[in-house]
C-alpha positions in Angstrom: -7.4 44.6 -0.2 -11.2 43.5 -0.7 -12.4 41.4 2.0 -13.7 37.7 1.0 -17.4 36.9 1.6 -16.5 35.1 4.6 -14.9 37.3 6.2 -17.8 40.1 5.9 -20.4 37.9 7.0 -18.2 37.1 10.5 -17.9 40.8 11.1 -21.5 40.8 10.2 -22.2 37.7 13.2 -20.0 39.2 15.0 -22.8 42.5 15.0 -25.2 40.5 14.8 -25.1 37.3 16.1 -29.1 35.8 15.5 -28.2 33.6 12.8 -25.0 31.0 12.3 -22.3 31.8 9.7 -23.6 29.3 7.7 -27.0 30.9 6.8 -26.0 33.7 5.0 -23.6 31.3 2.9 -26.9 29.3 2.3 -29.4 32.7 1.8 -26.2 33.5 -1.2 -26.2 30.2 -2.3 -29.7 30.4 -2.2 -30.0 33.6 -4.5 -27.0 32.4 -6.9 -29.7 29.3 -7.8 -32.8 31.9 -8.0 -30.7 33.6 -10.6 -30.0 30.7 -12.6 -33.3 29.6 -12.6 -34.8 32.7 -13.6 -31.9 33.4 -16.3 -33.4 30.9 -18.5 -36.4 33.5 -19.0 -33.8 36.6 -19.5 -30.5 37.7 -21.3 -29.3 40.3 -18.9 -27.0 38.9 -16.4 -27.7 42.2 -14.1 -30.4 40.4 -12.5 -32.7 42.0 -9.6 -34.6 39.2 -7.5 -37.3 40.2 -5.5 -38.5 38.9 -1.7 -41.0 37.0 -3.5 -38.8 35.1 -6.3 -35.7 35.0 -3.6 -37.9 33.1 -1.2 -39.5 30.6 -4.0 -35.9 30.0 -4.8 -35.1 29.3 -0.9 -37.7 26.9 -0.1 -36.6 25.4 -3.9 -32.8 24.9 -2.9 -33.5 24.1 0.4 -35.6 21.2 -0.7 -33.3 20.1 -2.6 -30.4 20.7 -0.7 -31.9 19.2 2.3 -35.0 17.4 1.5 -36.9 16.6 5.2 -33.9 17.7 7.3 -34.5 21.6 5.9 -37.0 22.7 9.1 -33.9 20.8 11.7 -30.3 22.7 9.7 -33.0 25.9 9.9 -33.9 25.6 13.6 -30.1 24.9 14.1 -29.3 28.3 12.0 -32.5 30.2 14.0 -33.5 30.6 10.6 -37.9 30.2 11.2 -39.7 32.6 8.8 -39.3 34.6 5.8 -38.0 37.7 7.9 -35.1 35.7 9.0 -34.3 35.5 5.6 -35.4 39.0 5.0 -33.0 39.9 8.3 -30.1 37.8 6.5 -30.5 39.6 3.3 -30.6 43.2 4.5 -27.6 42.8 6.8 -25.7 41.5 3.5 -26.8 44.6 1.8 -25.7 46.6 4.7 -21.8 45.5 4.4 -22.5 46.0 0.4 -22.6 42.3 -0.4 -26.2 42.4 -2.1 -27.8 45.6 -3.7 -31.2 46.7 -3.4 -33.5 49.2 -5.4 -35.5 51.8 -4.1 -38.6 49.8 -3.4 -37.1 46.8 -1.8 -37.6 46.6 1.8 -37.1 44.5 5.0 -41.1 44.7 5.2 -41.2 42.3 1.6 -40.3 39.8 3.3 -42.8 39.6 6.1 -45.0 36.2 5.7 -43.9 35.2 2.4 -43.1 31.4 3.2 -44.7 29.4 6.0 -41.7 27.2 7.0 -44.0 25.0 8.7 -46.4 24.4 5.2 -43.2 24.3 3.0 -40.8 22.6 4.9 -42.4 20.1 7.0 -45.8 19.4 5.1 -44.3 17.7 2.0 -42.9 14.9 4.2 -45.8 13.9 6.3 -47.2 11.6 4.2 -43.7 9.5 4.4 -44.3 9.7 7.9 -47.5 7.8 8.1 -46.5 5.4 5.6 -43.3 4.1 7.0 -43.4 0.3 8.1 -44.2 -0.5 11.4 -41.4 -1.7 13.7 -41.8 -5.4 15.7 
């Protein structure tokens, strides 16, 4: 019998316990929307996504799946750069969740998003302009 997703990814914490259960749901979730969004541009449904298009579709999803509480659910998943991700991603293709081509690598994954510019930055302005309390 196959084993479910969730089931791989506790044997994968349980390995490798850096990042919560619940980020490598959200780094698939997060792939499953890259896809979509670049299958508008392509017929094949045998898509490969690279670090670079994977982590535009991240900080995308994340956005909009979290708006300015992504940097806080991230911190709480120890998920804090790009190579977290990267870390996530490998270890799925390690229990054969996610393939890989030759050329992809751990290293693609290195400084792709500042989490700090992408996650927190689009929400200072609401900061400063929030009424004053009396």
């Amino acid at each position: 019998m196959q084993k479910s997703f969730n089931e791989i990814v506790e044997q994968i914490v349980l390995q490798d316990p850096r990042y919560e259960t619940a980020a490598y749901e959200f780094v698939k979730e997060a792939l499953e929307f890259t896809i979509k969004q670049n299958k508008r541009n392509q017929t094949d449904l045998n898509v490969h996504v690279t670090a670079t298009e994977l982590m535009g579709g991240f900080k995308q999803y994340a956005l909009k799946e979290f708006g300015p509480m992504a940097m806080t659910v991230f911190d709480y998943w120890r998920i804090r750069s790009s190579e977290d991700v990267g870390n996530i991603v490998f270890n799925l293709i390690g229990a054969g969740v996610f393939g890989k081509t030759e050329s992809d690598s751990l290293e693609d994954f290195r400084s792709l998003v500042d989490f700090q510019e992408a996650f927190l930055t689009p929400f200072e302005s609401l900061k400063t302009n929030l009424p004053k309390r009396s």
